[in-house]
N, C-alpha and C positions, 0 to 999 in steps of 0.2 A: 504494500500500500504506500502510496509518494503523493505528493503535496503537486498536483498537474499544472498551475503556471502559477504567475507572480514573484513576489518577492524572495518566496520559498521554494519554489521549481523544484521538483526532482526529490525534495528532501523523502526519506524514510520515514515511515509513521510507524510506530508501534498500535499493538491493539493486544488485548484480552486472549487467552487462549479458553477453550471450552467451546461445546454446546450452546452455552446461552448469548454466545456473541456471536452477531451477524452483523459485520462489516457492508456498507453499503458500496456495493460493488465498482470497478473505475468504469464503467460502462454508463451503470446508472450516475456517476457522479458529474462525470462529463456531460451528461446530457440536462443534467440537473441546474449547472452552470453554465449550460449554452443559453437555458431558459431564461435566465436572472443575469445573465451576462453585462445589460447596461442598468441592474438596479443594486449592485454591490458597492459601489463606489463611497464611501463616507458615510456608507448605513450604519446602523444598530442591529445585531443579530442575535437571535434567541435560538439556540441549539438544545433544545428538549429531548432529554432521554438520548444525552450527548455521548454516552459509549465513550468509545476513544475520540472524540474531538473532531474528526476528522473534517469535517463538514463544515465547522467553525474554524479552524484553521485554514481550509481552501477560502472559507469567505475572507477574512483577516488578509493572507496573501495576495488577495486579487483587490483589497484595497478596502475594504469593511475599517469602518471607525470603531467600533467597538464588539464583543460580544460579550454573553451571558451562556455558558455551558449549564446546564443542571442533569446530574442524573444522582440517584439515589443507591447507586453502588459507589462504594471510596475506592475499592481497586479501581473502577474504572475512570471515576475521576481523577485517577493516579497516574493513571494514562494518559489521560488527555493532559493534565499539567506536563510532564513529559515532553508530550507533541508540543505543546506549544513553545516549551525553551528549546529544546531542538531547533526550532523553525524560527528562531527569536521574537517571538507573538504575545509572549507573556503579557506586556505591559498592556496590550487594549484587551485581555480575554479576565475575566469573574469567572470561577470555577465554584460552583454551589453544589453542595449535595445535599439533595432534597427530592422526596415527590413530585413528581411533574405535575400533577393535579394541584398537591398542596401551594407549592411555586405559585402557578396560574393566578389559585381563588387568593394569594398573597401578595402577591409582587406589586410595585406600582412604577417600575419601569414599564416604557412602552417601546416597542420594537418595531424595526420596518422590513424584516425579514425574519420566519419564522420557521425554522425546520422543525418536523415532526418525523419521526423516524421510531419508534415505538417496539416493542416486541409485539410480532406479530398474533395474531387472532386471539385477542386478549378484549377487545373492544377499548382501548385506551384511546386509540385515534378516536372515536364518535367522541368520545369524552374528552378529550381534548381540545378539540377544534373549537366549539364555540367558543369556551374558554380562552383561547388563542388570539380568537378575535377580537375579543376589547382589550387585546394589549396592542392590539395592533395600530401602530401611526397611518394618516391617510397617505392614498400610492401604493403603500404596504402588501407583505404576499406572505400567503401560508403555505409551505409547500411537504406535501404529506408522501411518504414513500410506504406503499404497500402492498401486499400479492394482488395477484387479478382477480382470487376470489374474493377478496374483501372489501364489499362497497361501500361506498361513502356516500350521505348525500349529495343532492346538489346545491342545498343550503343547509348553513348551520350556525345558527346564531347571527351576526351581521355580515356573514360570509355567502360569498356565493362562488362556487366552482366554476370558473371560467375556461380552464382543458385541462385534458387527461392525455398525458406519454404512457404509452408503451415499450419495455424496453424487456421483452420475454415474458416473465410470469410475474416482473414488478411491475407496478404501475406510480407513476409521481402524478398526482393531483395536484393542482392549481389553486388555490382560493386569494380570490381577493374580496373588501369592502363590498357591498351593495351600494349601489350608486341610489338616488333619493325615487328613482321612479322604479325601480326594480321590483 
């Protein structure tokens, strides 16, 4: 796993060993950041159920103002800190260990890009999302990485899912804002 362009280019990422980690693929990651490609620049980024980082650190490298990791395992936020001095990113990434729920219904940061990457068929994503939404700055995007069997609405909470990628049996969802006549 390596940090695909920016400041960080090429660098090596660590991640988790086991079962219960599932790296999001360079496949999906690339295409993830073709989608958001002119909305990273100076953002705020919210890396939910951050694993190893990775995701926050691609955003960070390609020019993200700041982010917020949370995940509620400490190995794994031990990773992502890790990645981020590696890649020398520390200084704009917050590293929180906490429930992704708990976070959400807590926080009073607001963010303009919002990964959701979840353990799968759990139903956390439905539970997330709307949540997600009122942290959301206007512009802003929620981008949700899940199997193809597991749907999502096309609204949720003040979101509305504007496209769906396919990229094999994963799917990255789209959500932004609802616009006032929606």
């Amino acid at each position: 796993m390596r940090v695909i362009t920016g400041t960080a280019r090429g660098k090596r990422l660590t991640t988790l060993e086991g079962d219960q980690v599932r790296p999001t693929s360079d496949r999906v990651k690339e295409g993830l950041f073709n989608i958001i490609q002119f909305d990273i620049e100076g953002r705020r980024v919210l890396d939910l159920f951050a694993g190893s980082g990775q995701l926050a650190v691609e955003a960070l490298s390609r020019g993200a103002a700041q982010a917020v990791l949370v995940d509620k395992s400490r190995k794994a936020l031990q990773v992502a800190e890790e990645n981020l001095k590696s890649t020398g990113l520390t200084s704009r990434a917050q590293a929180v260990q906490m429930e992704a729920l708990a976070y959400l219904s807590t926080a009073r940061e607001r963010f303009d890009i919002v990964f959701l990457d979840p353990p799968y068929r759990l139903g956390l994503l439905q539970e997330a999302l709307p949540l997600a939404g009122e942290k959301l700055n206007r512009g802003g995007v929620v981008i949700c990485e899940h199997p193809l069997d597991d749907l999502l609405p096309e609204t949720a909470g003040n979101l509305l899912r504007r496209r769906a990628y396919r990229y094999g049996k994963i799917i990255l969802s789209v959500y932004r804002l609802k616009l006032e006549d929606e």
